[in-house]
TIMARFI-168791 format. One line per 8 residues: their letters; for each residue x, y, z of C-alpha. Coordinates in nm, 3 decimals, padded with zeros to 5 digits. Layout:
A) X/Y/Z  ... $
// end
This chain:
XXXXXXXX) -00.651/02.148/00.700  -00.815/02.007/00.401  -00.458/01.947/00.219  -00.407/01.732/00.568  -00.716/01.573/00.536  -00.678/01.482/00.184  -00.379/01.341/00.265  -00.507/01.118/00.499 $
XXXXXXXX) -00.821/00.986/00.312  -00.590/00.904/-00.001  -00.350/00.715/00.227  -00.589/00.509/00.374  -00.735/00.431/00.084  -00.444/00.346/-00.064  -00.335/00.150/00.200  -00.668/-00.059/00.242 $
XXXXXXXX) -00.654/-00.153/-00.149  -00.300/-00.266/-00.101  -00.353/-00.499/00.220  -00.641/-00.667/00.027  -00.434/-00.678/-00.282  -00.177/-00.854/-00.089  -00.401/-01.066/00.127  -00.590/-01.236/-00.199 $
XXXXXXXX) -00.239/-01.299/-00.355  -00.131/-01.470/-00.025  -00.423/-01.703/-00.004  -00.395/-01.789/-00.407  -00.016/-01.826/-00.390  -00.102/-02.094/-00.084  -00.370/-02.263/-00.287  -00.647/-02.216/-00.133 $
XXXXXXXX) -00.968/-02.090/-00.287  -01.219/-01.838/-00.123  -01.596/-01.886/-00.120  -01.863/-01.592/00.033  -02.079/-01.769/00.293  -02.419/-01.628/00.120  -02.715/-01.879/00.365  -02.721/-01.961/00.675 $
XXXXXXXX) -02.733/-02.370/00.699  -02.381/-02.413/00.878  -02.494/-02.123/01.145  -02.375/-02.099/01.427  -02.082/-02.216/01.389  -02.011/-02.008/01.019  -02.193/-01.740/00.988  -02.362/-01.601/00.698 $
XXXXXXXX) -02.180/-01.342/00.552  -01.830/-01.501/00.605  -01.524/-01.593/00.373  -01.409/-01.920/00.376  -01.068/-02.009/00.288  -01.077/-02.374/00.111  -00.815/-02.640/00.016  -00.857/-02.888/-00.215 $
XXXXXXXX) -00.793/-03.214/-00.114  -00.810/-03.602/-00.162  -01.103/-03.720/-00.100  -00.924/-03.963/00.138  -00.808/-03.707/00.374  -01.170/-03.582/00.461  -01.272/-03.688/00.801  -01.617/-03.732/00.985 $
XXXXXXXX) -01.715/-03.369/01.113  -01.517/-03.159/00.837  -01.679/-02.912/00.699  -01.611/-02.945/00.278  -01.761/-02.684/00.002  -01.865/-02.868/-00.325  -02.109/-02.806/-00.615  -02.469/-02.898/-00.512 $
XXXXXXXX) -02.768/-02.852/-00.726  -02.562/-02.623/-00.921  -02.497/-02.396/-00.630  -02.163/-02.394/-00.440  -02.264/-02.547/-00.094  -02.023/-02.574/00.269  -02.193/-02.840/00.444  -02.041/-03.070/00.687 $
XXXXXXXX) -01.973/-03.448/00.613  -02.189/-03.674/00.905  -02.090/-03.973/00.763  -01.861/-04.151/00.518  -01.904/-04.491/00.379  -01.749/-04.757/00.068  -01.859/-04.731/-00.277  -01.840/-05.044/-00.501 $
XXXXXXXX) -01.581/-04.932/-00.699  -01.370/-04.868/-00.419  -01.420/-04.507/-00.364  -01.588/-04.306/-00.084  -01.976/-04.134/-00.030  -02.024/-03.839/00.190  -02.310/-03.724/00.423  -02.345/-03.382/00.478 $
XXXXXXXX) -02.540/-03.161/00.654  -02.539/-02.823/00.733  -02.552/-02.724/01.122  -02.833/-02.565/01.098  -03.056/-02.815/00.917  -03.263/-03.048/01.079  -03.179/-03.351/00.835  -02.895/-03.451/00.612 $
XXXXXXXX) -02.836/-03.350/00.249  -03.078/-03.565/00.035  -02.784/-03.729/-00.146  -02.470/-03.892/-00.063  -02.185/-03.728/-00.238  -01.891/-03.866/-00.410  -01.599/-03.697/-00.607  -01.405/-03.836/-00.886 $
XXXXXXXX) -01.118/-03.595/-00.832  -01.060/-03.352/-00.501  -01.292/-03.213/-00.274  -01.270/-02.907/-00.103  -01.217/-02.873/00.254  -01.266/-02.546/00.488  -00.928/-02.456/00.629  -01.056/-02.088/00.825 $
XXXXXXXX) -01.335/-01.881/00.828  -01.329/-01.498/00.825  -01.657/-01.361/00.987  -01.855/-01.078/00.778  -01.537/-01.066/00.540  -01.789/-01.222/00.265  -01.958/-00.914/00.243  -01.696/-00.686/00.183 $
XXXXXXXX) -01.567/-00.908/-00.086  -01.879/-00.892/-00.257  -01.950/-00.559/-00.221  -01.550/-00.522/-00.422  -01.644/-00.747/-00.672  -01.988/-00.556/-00.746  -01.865/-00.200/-00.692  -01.459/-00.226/-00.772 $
XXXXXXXX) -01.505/00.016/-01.043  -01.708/00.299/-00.826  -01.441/00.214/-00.605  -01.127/00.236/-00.785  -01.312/00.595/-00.929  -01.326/00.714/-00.556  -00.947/00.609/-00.485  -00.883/00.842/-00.827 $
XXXXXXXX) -01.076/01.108/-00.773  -00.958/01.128/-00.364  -00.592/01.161/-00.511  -00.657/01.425/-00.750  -00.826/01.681/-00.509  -00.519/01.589/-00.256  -00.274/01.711/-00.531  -00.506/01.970/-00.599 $
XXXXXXXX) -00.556/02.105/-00.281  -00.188/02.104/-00.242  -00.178/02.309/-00.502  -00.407/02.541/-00.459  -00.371/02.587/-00.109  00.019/02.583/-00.093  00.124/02.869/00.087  00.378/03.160/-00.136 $
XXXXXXXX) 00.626/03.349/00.074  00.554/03.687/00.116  00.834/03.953/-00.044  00.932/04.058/00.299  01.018/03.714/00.375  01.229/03.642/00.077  01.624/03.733/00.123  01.714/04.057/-00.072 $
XXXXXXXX) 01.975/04.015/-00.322  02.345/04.137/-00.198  02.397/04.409/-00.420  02.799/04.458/-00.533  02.942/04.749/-00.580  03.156/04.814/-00.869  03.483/04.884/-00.790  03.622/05.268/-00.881 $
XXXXXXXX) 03.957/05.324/-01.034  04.189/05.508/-00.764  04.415/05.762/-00.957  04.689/05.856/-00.768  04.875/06.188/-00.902  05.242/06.257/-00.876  05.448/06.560/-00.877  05.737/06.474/-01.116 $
XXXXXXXX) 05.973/06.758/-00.920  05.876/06.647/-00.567  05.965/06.276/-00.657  06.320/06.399/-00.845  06.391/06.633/-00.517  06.302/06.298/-00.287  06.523/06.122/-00.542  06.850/06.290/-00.467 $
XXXXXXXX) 06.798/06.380/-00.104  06.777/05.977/-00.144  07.092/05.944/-00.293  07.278/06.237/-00.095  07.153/05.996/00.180  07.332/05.696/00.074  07.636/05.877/00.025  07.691/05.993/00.348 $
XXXXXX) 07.631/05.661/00.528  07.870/05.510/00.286  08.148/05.755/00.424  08.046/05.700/00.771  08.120/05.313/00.712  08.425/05.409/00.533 $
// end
């Protein structure tokens, strides 16, 4: 039972690492960068708590009522963008405003390069990222210590078979000389009687 259950417990663990593993290499081969939802000024419609998956894109290609993540007060903020209008210099300003706030963002926003835009959201996923990234060590020490009292309790508990179940060994005889004695004036009497034998069927024929 407990060789079972360690069993189990490492290969979900296992398992769970490896689908997260894979999952954050998907989303970085793709491009897009993750951000943990930490306030609540976009709720209801992102919650706090969440991951959001973001793609960085022209600044041309935002739209009235996306929802963009961009450096604000030194602070990573995912507002949404009310309004858009002209610079001078021929580039574009952003509104924002986060769902949940009663006014707008104090400051239009421009960007001189890409801005981020949210693709998905991934509800309460925030939190387990940040709980990895604060206790991936404790974690990966868990994952460790799980498989060594598997292989140890394999181990230990791994049943030996019992001598009356093991197969006796076939045990082979040596083989005894046969000595076979012979009576040298029996054989010479069945010798001639032998011959006599012969003789007499040779005159028959004849």
């Amino acid at each position: 039972m407990a060789r079972n259950l360690g069993n189990i417990l490492s290969t979900i663990a296992f398992a769970v690492l490896f689908l997260l593993c894979l999952a954050f290499a998907a989303v970085r081969v793709s491009g897009l960068s993750t951000f943990v939802v930490t306030g609540g000024s976009m709720e209801p419609s992102i919650q706090k708590g969440s991951l959001v998956l973001v793609q960085p894109v022209s600044p041309s290609e935002v739209k009235v009522g996306d929802v963009i993540t961009f450096q604000h007060y030194d602070q990573t903020t995912t507002h949404r963008v009310t309004s858009i209008s002209s610079t001078a210099p021929g580039g574009l300003a952003f509104t924002t405003k986060g769902d949940a706030n009663v006014v707008a963002d104090p400051e239009d926003k421009t960007f001189a390069g890409q801005v981020g835009i949210v693709r998905a959201e991934l509800p309460l996923a925030g939190f387990v990222v940040a709980s990895l990234q604060a206790y991936w060590r404790l974690l990966l020490a868990l994952i460790a210590a799980m498989t060594f009292f598997a292989c140890a309790s394999v181990l230990v508990l791994r049943k030996e078979p019992s001598p009356a179940a093991m197969p006796k060994p076939v045990r082979q005889g040596r083989l005894q000389p046969v000595r076979v004695t012979v009576d040298p004036d029996e054989a010479w009497r069945a010798h001639v009687a032998w011959l006599e034998g012969a003789r007499r069927r040779q005159a028959i024929v004849a």
